[in-house]
Gaussian input, Z-matrix of N, CA and C with variables (Angstrom, degrees):
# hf/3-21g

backbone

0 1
 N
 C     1     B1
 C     2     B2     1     A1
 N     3     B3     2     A2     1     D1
 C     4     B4     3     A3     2     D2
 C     5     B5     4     A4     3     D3
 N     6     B6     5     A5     4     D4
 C     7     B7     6     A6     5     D5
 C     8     B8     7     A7     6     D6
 N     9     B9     8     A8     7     D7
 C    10    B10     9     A9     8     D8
 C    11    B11    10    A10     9     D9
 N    12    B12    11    A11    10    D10
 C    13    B13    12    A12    11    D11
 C    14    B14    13    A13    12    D12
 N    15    B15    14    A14    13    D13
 C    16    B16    15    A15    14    D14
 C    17    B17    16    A16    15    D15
 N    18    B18    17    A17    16    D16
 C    19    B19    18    A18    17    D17
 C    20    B20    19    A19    18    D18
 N    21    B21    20    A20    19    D19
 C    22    B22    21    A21    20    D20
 C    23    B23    22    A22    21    D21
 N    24    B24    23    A23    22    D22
 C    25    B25    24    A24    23    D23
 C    26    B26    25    A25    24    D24
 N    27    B27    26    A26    25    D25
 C    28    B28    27    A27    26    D26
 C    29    B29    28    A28    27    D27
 N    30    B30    29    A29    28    D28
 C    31    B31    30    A30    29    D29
 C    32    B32    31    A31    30    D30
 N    33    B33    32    A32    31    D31
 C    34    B34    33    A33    32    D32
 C    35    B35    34    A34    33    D33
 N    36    B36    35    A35    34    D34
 C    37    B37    36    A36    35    D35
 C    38    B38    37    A37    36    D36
 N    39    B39    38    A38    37    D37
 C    40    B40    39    A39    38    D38
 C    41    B41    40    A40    39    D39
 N    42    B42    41    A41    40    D40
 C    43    B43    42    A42    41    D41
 C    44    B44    43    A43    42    D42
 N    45    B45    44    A44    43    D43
 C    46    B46    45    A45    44    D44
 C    47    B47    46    A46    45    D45
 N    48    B48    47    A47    46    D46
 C    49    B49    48    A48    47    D47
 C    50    B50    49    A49    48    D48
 N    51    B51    50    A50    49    D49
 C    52    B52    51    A51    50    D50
 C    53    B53    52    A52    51    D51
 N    54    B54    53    A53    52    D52
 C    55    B55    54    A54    53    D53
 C    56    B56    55    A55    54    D54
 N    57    B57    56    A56    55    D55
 C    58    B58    57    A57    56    D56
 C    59    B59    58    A58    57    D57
 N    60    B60    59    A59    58    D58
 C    61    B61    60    A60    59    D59
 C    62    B62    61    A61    60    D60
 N    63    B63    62    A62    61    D61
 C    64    B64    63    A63    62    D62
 C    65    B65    64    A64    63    D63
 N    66    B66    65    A65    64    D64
 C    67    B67    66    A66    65    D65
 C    68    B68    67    A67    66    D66
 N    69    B69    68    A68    67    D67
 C    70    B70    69    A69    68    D68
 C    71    B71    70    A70    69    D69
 N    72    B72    71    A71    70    D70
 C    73    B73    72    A72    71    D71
 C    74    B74    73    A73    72    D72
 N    75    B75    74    A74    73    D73
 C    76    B76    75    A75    74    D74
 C    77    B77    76    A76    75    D75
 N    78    B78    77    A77    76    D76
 C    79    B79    78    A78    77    D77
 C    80    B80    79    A79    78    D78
 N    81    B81    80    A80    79    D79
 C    82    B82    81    A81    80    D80
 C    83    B83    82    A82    81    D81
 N    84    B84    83    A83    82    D82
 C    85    B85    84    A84    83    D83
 C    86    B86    85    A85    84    D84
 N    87    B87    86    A86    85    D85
 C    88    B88    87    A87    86    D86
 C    89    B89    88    A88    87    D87
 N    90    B90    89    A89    88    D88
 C    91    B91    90    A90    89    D89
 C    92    B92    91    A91    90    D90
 N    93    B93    92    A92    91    D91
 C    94    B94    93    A93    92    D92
 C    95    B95    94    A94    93    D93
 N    96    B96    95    A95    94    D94
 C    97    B97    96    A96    95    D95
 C    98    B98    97    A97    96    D96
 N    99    B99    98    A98    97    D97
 C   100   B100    99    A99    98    D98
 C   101   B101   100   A100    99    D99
 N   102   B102   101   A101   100   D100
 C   103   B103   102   A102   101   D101
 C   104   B104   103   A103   102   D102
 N   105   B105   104   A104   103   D103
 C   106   B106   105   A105   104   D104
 C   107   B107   106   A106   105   D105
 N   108   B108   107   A107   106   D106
 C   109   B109   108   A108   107   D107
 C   110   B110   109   A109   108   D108
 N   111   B111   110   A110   109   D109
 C   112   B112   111   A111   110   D110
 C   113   B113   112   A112   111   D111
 N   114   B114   113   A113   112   D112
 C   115   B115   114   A114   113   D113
 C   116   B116   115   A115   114   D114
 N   117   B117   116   A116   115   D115
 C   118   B118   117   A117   116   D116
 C   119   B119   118   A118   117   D117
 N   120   B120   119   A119   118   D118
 C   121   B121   120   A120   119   D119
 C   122   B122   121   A121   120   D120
 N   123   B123   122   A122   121   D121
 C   124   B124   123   A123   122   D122
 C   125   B125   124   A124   123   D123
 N   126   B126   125   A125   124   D124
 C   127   B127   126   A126   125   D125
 C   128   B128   127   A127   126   D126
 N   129   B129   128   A128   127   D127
 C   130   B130   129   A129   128   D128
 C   131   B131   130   A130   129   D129
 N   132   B132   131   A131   130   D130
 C   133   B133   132   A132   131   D131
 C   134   B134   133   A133   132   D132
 N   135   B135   134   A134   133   D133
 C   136   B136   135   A135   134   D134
 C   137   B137   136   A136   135   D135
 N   138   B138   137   A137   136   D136
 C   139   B139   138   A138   137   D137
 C   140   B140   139   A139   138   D138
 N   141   B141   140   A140   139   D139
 C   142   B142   141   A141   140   D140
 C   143   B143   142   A142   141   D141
 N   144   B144   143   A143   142   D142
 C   145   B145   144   A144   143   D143
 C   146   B146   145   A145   144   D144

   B1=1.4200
   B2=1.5203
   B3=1.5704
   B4=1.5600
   B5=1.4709
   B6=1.4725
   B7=1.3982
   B8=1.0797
   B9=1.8693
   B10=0.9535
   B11=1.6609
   B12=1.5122
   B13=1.3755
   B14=1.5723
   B15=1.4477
   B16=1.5198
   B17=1.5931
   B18=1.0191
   B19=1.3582
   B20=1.9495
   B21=1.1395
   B22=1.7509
   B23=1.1432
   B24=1.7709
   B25=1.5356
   B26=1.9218
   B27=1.1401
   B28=1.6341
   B29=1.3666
   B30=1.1090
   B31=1.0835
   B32=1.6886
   B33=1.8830
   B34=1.9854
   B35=1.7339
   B36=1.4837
   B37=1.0756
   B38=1.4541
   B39=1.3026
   B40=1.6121
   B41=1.6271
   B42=1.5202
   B43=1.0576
   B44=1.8257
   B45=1.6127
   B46=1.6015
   B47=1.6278
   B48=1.1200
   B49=1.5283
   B50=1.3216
   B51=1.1961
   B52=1.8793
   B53=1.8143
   B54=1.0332
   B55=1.7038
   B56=1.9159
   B57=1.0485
   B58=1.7931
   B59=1.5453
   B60=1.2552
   B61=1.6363
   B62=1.4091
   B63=1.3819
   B64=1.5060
   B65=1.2493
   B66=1.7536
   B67=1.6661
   B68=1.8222
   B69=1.3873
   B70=1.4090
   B71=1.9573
   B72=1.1791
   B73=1.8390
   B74=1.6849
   B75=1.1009
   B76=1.5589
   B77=1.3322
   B78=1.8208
   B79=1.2127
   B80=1.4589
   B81=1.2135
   B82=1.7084
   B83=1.7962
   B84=1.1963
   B85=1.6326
   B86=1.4170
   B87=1.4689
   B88=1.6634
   B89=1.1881
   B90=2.1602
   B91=1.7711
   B92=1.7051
   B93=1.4092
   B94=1.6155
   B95=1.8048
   B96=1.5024
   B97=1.1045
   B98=2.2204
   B99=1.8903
   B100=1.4480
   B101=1.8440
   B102=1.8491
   B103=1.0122
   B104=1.5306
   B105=2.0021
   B106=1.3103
   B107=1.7634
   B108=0.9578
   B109=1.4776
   B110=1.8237
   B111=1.0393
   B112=1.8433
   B113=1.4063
   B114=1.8147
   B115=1.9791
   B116=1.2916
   B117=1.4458
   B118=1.5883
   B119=0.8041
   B120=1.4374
   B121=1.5859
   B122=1.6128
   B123=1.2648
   B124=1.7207
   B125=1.0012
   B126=1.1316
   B127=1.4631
   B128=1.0774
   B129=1.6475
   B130=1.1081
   B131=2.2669
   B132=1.1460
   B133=1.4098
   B134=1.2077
   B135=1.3973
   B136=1.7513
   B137=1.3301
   B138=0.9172
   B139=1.9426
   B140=1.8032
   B141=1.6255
   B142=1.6794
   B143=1.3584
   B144=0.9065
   B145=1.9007
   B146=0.9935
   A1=111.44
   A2=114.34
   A3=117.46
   A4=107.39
   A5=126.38
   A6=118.11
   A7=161.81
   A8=104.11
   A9=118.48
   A10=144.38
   A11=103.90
   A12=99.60
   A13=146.29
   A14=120.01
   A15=106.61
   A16=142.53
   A17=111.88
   A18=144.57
   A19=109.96
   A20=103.75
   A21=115.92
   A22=82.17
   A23=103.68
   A24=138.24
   A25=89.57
   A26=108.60
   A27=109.62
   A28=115.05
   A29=142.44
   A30=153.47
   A31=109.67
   A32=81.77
   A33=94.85
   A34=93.26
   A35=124.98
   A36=124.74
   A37=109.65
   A38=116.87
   A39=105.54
   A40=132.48
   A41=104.21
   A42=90.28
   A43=145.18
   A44=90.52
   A45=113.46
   A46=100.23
   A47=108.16
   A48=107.48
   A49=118.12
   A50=113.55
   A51=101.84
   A52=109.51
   A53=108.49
   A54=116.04
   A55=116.96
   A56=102.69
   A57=114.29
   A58=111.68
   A59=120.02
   A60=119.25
   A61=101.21
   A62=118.53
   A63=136.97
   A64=102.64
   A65=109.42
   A66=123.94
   A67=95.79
   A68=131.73
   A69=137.90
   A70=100.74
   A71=98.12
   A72=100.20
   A73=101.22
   A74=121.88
   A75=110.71
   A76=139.47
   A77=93.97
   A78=107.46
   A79=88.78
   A80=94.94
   A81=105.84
   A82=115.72
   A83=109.31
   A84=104.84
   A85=137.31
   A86=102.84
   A87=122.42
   A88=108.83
   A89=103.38
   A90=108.04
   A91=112.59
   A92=100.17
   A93=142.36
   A94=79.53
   A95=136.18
   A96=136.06
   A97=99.95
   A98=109.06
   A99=84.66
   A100=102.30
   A101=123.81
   A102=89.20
   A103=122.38
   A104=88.80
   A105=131.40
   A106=115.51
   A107=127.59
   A108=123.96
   A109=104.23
   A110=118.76
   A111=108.25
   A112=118.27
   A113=92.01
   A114=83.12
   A115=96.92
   A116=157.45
   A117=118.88
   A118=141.19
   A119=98.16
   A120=104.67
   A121=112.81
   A122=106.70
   A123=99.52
   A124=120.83
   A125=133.19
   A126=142.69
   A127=104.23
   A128=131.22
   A129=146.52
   A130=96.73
   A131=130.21
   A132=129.95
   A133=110.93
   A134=123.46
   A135=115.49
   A136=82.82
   A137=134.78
   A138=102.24
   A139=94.55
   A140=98.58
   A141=106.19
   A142=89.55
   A143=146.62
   A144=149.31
   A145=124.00
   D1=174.59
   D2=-177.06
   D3=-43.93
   D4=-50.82
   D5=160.99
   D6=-40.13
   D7=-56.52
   D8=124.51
   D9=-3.80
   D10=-63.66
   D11=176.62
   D12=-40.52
   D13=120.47
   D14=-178.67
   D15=-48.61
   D16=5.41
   D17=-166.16
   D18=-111.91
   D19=-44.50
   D20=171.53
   D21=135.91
   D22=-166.27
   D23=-166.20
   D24=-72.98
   D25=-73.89
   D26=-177.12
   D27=-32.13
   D28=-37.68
   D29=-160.96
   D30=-86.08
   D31=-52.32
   D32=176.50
   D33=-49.41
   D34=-72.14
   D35=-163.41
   D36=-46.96
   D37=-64.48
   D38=179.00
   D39=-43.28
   D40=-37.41
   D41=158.93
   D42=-59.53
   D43=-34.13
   D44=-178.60
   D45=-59.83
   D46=-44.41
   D47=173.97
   D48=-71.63
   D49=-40.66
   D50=171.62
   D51=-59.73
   D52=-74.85
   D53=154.61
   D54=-7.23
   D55=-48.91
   D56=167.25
   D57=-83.45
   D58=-17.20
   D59=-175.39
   D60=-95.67
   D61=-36.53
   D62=-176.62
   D63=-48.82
   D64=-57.43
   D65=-153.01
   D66=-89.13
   D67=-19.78
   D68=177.46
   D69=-77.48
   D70=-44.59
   D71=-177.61
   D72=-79.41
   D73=-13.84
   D74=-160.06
   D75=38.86
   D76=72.58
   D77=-167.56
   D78=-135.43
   D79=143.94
   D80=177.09
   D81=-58.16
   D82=121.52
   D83=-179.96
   D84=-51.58
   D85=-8.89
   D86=172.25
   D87=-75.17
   D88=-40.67
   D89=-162.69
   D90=-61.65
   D91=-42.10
   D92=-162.20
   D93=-71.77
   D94=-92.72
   D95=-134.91
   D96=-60.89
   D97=-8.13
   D98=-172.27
   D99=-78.64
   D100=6.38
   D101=165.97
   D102=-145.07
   D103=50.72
   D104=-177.52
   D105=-110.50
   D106=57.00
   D107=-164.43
   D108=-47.81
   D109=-26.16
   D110=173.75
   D111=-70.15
   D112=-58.86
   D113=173.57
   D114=-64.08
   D115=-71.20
   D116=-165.33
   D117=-8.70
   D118=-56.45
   D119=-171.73
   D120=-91.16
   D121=-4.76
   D122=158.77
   D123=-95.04
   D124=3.63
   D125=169.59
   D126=-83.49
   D127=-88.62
   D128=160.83
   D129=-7.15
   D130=-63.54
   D131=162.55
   D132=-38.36
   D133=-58.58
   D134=-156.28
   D135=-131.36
   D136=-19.79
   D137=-178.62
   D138=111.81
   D139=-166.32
   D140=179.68
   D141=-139.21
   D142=52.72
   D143=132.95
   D144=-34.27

């Protein structure tokens, strides 16, 4: 989660928001995170489930 994240809380959040921009554009969250370095790395953590 935003907390969670390896990066800190800011990071958790940024990612959560790329992750919400991803799923609004309809773009796969893998496609979106190669030029998202936060969701990467929360993905890369938990996966895309």
């Amino acid at each position: 989660g935003i907390h969670g994240h390896p990066e800190g809380t800011t990071a958790g959040t940024r990612a959560m928001l790329q992750a919400a921009e991803a799923a609004i554009l309809g773009i796969p969250a893998r496609e979106y995170a190669a030029s998202h370095p936060e969701l990467a790395v929360a993905l890369a953590k938990w996966g895309d489930a």
